[in-house]
C-alpha positions as CSV (number, residue, x, y, z in Angstrom):
1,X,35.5,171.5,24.4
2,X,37.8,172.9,26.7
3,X,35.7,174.1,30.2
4,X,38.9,174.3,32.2
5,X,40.6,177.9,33.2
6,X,44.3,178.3,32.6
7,X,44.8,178.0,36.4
8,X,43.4,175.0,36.9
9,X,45.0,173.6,33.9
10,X,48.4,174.5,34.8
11,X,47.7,173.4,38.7
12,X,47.0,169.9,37.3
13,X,50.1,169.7,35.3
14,X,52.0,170.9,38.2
15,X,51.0,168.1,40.3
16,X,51.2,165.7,37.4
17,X,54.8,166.9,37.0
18,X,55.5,166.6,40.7
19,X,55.0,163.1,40.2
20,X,57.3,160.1,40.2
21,X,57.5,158.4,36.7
22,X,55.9,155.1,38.8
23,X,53.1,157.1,40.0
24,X,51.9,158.9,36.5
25,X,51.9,155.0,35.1
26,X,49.9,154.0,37.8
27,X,47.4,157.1,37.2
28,X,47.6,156.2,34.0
29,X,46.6,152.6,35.0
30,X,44.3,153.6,37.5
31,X,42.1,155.9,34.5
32,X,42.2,152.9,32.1
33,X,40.9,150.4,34.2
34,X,38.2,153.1,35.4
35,X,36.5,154.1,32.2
36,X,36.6,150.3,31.0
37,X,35.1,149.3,34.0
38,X,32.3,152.1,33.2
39,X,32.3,150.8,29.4
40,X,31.8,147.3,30.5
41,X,28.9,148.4,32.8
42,X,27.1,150.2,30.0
43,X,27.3,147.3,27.5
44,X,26.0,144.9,30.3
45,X,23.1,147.2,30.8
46,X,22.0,147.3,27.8
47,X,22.4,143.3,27.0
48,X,22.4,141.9,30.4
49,X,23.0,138.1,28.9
50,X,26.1,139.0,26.8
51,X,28.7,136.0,26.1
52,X,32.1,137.1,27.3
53,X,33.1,136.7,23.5
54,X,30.7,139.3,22.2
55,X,31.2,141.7,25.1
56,X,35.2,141.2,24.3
57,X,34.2,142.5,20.9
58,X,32.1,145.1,22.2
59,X,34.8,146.6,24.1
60,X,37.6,146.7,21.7
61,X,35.1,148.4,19.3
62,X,34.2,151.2,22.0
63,X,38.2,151.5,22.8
64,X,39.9,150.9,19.5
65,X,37.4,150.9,16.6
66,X,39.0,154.3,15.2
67,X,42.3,153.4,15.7
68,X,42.4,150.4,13.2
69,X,41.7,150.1,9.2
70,X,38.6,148.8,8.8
71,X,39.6,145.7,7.4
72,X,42.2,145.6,10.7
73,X,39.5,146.2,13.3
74,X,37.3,143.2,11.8
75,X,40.6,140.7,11.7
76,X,41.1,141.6,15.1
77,X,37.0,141.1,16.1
78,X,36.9,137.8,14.3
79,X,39.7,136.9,16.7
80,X,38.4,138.4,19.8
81,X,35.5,135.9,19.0
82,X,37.6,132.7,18.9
């Protein structure tokens, strides 16, 4: 889906380029730490009395599940749970 005009989408990278290499990592930063703040808080809401293990391996499943092999992503959750 792509909802934004051509303006707008070249305005944004306009001030994105404008930019000091320092501030688009911190943006960058900023955004990451955002949505998994939001992830976190929709996990939570639906199991309120989550370990910190299993949430752990809740959020590297919402994050990274697609960016793994399968048999990857599972060495990596059987870690997570440690």
């Amino acid at each position: 889906m792509h909802d934004t005009s051509l303006d707008m989408d070249e305005k944004m990278r306009e001030i994105v380029r404008a930019k000091t290499p320092l501030e688009r990592i911190k943006m960058g930063c900023s955004m990451y730490e955002t949505s998994r703040y939001l992830v976190q808080r929709y996990i939570l809401e639906g199991n309120p009395s989550i370990s910190k293990k299993r949430l752990r391996k809740e959020l590297f499943l919402k994050f990274y599940r697609n960016d793994f092999p399968s048999a990857e992503c599972e060495r990596i959750v059987k870690h997570l749970q440690k």
